[in-house]
C-alpha positions in Angstrom: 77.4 109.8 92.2 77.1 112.0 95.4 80.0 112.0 97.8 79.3 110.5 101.4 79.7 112.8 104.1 83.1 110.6 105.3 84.6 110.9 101.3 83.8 114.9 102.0 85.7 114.5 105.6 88.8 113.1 104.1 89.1 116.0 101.2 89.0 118.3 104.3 91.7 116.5 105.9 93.6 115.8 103.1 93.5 119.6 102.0 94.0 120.9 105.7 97.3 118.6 105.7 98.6 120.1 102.1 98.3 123.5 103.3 100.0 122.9 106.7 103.1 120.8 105.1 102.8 123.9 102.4 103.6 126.3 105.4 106.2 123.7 106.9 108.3 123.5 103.7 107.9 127.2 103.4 109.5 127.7 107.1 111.8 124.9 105.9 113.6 127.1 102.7 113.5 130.2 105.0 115.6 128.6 107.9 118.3 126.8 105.1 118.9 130.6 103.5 118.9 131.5 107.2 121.0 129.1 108.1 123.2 129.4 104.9 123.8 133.4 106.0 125.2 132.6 109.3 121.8 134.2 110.8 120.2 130.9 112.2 121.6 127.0 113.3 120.8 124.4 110.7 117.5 122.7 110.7 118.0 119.2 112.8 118.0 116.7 111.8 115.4 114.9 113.3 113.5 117.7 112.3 114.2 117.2 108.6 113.6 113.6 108.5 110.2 114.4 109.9 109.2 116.8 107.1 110.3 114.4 104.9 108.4 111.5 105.6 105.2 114.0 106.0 105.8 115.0 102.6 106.1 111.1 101.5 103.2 110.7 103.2 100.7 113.2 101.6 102.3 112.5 98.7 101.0 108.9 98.7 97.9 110.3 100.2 97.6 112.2 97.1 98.5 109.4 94.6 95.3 107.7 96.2 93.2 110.3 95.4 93.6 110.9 92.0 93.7 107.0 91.6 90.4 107.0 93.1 89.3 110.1 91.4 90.8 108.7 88.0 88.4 105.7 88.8 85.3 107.2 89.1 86.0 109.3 85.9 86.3 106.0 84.1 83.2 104.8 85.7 81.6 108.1 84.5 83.0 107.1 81.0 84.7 110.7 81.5 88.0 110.1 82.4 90.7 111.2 80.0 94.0 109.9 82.0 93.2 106.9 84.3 96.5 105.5 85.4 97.3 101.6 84.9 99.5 102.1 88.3 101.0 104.7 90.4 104.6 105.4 90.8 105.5 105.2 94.6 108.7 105.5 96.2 109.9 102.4 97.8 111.0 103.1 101.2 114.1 103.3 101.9 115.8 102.9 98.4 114.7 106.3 97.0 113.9 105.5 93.1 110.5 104.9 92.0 108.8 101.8 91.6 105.2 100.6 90.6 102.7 99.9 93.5 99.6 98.9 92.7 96.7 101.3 93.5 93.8 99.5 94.9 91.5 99.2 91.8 94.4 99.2 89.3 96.3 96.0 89.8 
């Protein structure tokens, strides 16, 4: 099975979007010891809720592709761990729940 140019678009986007929230949490840490020290203000915020529902977001973003890459293992008859369901956070409530993963209901 040969990835389509769009399935090879997505990985780029995907990855691009990991290592740029990867920089942003980074920056995140730096400004709370900052901040912590008496050196800097406090992060907003505004500007904390946002990281945080990026990180939620590539975090289901990254659910889907191991569900996805967990499926065509199985179809491969290769897969070792191909999960029944993904835990997802339910929003607002902040526990884990199961959510069906397209393909594993």
């Amino acid at each position: 099975m040969t990835a389509s140019s769009s399935d090879w678009h997505d990985e780029l986007v995907l990855m691009a979007e990991l290592s740029s929230v990867n920089n942003q949490i980074a920056r995140f840490v730096l400004r709370l010891l900052d901040a912590d020290a008496g050196r800097k203000e406090q992060v907003s915020v505004v500007d904390e809720g946002r990281l945080g529902v990026r990180l939620v977001d590539l975090g289901h973003a990254l659910q889907d592709r191991a569900a996805a890459r967990a499926t065509r293992m199985a179809e491969k008859r290769i897969a070792r761990e191909v999960p029944g369901s993904i835990l997802r956070l339910e929003p607002g409530r902040g526990k884990a729940s199961p959510r069906p993963v397209a393909g594993h209901e």
